[in-house]
Each structure stands twice: as structure tokens, then as C-alpha cells.
C-alpha positions as a printed NumPy array, in Angstrom:
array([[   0.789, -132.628, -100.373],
       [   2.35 , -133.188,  -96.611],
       [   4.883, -135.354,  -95.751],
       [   3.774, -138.074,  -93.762],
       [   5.467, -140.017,  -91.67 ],
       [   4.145, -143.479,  -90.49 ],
       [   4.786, -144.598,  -86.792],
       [   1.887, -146.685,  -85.942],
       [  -1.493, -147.984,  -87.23 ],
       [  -4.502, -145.793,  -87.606],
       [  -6.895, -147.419,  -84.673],
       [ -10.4  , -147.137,  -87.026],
       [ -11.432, -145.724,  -90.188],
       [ -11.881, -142.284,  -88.771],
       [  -7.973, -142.051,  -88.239],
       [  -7.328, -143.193,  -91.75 ],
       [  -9.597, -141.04 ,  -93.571],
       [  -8.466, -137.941,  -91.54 ],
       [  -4.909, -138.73 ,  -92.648],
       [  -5.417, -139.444,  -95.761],
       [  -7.441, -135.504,  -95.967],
       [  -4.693, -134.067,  -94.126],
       [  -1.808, -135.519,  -96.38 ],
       [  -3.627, -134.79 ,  -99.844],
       [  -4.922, -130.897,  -98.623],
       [  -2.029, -129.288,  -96.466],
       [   1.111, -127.471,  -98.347],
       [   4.4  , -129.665,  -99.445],
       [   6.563, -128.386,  -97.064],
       [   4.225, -129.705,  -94.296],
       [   4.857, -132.894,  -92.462],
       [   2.254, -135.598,  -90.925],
       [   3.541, -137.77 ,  -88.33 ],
       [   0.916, -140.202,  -87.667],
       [   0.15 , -142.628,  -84.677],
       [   3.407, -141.817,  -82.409],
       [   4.007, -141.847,  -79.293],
       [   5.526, -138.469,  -76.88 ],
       [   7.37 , -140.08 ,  -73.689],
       [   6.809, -137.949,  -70.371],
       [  10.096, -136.953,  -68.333],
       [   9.24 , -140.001,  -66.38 ],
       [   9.778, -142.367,  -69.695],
       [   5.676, -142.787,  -69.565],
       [   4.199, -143.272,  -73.038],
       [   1.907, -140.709,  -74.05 ],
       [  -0.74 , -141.383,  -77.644],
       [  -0.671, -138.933,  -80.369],
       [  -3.233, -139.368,  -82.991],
       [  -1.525, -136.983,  -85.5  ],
       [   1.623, -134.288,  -85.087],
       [   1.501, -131.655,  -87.91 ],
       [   5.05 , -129.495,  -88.027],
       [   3.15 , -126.609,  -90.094],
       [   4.313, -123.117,  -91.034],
       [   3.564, -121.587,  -87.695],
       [   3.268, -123.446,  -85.084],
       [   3.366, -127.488,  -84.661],
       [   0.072, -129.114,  -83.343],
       [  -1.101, -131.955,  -81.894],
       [  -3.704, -133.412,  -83.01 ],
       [  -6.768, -135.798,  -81.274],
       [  -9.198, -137.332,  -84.238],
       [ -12.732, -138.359,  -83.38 ],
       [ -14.778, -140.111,  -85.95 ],
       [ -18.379, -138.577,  -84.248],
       [ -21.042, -138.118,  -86.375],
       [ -24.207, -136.056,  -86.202],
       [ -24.274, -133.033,  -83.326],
       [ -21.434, -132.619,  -80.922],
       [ -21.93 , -129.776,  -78.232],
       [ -18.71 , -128.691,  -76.754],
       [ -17.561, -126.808,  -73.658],
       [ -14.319, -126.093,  -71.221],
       [ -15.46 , -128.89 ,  -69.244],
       [ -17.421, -131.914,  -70.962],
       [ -18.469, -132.583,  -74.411],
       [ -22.259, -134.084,  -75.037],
       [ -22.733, -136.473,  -78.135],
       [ -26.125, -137.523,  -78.093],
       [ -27.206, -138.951,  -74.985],
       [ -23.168, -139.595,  -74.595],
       [ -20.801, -137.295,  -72.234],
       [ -17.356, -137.116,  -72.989],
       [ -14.682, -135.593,  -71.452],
       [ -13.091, -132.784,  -72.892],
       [  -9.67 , -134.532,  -74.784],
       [  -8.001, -131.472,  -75.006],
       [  -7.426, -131.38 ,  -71.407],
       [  -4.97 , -134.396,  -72.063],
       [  -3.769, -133.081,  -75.321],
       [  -2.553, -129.718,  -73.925],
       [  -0.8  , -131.399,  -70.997],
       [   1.127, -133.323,  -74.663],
       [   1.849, -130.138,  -76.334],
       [   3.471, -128.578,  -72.806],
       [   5.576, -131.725,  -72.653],
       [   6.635, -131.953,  -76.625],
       [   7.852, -127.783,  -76.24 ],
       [   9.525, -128.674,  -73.234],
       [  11.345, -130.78 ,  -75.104],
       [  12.074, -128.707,  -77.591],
       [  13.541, -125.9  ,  -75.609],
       [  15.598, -128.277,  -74.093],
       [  16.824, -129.837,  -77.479],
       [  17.582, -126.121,  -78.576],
       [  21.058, -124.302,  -78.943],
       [  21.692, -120.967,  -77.149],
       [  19.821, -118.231,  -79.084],
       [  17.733, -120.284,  -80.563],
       [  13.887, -120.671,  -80.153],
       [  11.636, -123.813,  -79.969],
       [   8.951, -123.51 ,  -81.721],
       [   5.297, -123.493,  -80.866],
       [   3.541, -126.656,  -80.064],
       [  -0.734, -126.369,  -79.581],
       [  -3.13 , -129.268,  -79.005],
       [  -6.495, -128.807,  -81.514],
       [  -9.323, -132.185,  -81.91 ],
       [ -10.268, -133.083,  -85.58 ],
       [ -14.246, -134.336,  -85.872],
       [ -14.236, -135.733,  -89.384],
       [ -18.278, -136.953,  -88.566],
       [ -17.757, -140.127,  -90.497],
       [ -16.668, -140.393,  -94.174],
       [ -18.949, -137.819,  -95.556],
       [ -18.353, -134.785,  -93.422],
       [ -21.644, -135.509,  -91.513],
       [ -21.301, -133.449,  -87.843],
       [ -22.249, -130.151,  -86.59 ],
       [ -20.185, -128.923,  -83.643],
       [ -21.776, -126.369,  -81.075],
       [ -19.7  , -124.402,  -79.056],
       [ -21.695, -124.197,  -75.284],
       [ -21.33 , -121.26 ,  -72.781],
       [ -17.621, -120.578,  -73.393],
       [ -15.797, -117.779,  -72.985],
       [ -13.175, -118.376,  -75.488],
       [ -12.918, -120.458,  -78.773],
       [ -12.473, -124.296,  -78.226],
       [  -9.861, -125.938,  -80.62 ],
       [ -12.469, -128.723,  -82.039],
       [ -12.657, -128.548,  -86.06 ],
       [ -14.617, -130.392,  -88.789],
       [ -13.689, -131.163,  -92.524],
       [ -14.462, -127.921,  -93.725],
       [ -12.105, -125.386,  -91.645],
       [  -9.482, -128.107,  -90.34 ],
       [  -6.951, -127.202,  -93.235],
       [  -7.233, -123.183,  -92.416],
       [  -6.767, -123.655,  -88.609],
       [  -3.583, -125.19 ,  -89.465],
       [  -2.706, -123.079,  -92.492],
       [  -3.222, -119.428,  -91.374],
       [  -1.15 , -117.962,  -88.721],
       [  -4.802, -116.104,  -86.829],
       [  -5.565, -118.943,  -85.803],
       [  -2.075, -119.662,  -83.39 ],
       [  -2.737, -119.36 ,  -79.791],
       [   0.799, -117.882,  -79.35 ],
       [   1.324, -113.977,  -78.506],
       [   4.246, -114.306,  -81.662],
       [   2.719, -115.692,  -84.403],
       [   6.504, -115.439,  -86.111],
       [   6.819, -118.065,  -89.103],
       [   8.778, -120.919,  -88.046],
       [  12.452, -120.988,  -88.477],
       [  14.218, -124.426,  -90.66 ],
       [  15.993, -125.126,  -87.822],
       [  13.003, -125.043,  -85.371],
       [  11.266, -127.917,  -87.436],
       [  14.727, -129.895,  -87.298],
       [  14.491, -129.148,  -83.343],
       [  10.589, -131.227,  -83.88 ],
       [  12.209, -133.779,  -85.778],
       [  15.072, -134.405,  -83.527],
       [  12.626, -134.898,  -80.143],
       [  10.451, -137.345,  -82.593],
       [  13.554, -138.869,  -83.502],
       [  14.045, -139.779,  -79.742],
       [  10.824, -141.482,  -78.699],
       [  12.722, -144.845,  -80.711],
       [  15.036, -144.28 ,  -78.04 ],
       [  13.306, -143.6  ,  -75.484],
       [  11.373, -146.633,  -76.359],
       [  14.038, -149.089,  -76.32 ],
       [  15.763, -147.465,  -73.126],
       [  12.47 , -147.823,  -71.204],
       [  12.458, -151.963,  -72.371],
       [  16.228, -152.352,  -70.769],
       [  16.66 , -152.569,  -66.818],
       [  20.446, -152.676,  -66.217],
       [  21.709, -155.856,  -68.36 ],
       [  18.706, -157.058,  -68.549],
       [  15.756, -156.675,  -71.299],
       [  12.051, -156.529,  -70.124],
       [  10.366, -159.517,  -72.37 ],
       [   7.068, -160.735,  -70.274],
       [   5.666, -160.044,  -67.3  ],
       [   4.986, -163.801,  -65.558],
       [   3.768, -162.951,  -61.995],
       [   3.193, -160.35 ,  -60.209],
       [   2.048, -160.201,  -56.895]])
């Protein structure tokens, strides 16, 4: 069973069941950080569903709650008569930031570890979604209930060159950048003396 930590609130049922299958199915020396936030250079606030520090790599993860058929490609996503834009887009522009962060939180010699974006479909409650992959030339990182676990279990399926095991003190380097979004969070509600309560007017 993972280690999860709690930032925020799951935002629907979807959110809550995935972490709930995540928690109970990956290894104990896994952690789940849940609903958090990764601040840009710029001290913009940037959504994470679900950040999994894993064996090999640490991933980012985007939960849908879709249901039913879900065609996927490089570009947009079709669910039903629905198009979606592809999330991952987003999500990889996350995981660039969160290594970035980690190599600059790292001591001389050492190595930040791997950081990959991936979307969990959970298709409800009961498993209920079949994912097509549409005229793409490589594998997109969208899983269901039944492979999520061994995507982020088993080192094939890291996008990195150096699928190398990850180091203690590269999963201290993860949880010393979380530890900073508090920070970061507090620092971005101060200007000067002054603390940012309510916006009144703005013109």
C-alpha cells in the first residue's frame, strides 16, 4: 500500500476512486501525493490531479472519470460526440517544470530524477471504458483500471533513455520541491509588508 499524502480535495468521485485504487494496489515504498499544486518559475499555480514518486521514474498524473469509448490521438481526443483536447499537452509542460526543479534542488553529482506526465481513465466506478489509440505514431500515455498499476510499476514502460532505479536521495530531492509549493504559496499571498486578502476593485 502507497503512501499518500493529502494536499487538496478530490474534485468528483472519479478522483476519489482512482486514489483510493492507486493507494490500496501500488508497492509500500510508493508515495501518492494527491490534489497539489506545482508553481511555475513565474509563482503561477499549476493543478496536479495525482504525483506518484515510484521506483523509476515520478509521474504526473491527469484522472478522467470517462466512461464508455474514448478515441485518442497526438492532437484531440473524441468521447462520444465530445472533442477534447489532448491533457497531456498541459501535463508534460508540468513534468518539464517539476524536473527543472529538481535539478535545481540537486547537489553536485547528483541526479534528479525522472518526472513523466501519463492520464488515468478509470470509466466510472466499474472499470467501464475502452480507449482507442487513432493514427499515432507512437504510444499515448492514457491508461484504464486494468494496466494503470504496471505502467507505473515496471521500468519498460519509462519514457527515459536510463531507465536506472531511482536513488533514496532522488525521492528526498521530489519531496523537498513538494515541500516548497507551501512556500511558494504563502510568498505569492505577501506583496512587500503587505498580505493580499480581497480583491475590491479593479479597473
Amino acid at each position: 500500500m502507497a503512501k499518500h499524502i493529502k494536499v487538496g480535495i478530490p474534485a468528483n468521485e472519479a478522483e476519489r476512486w482512482a486514489f483510493k485504487m492507486l493507494k490500496h494496489n501500488l508497492p509500500d515504498s510508493y508515495y501518492l501525493i494527491t490534489n497539489t499544486e506545482l508553481y511555475s518559475n513565474e509563482n503561477h499555480p499549476m493543478e496536479i490531479d495525482a504525483i506518484v514518486i515510484g521506483d523509476w521514474a515520478v509521474y504526473l498524473i491527469d484522472v478522467k472519470g470517462y466512461r464508455g469509448e474514448l478515441i485518442v490521438n497526438q492532437d484531440i481526443w473524441k468521447h462520444g460526440y465530445k472533442n477534447i483536447n489532448n491533457p497531456l499537452k498541459k501535463l508534460n509542460h508540468h513534468a518539464r517544470v517539476l524536473a527543472g526543479k529538481c535539478k535545481n534542488k540537486a547537489l553536485v553529482h547528483q541526479h534528479a530524477p525522472w518526472c513523466q506526465s501519463l492520464v488515468f481513465v478509470t470509466g466510472g466506478t466499474d472499470g467501464d471504458i475502452n480507449i482507442v489509440q487513432s493514427n499515432s505514431e507512437s504510444e499515448i500515455a492514457v491508461y484504464n483500471p486494468s494496466n494503470i498499476i504496471e505502467v507505473l510499476t515496471n521500468k519498460e514502460f519509462v519514457t527515459s533513455r536510463y531507465s536506472n532505479k531511482l536513488e533514496e536521495y532522488q525521492r528526498n530531492i521530489v519531496i523537498q520541491v513538494l515541500s516548497d509549493f507551501d512556500l511558494n504559496r504563502e510568498t505569492n499571498k505577501c506583496l512587500s509588508s503587505y498580505s493580499k486578502k480581497e480583491i475590491v476593485f479593479k479597473d
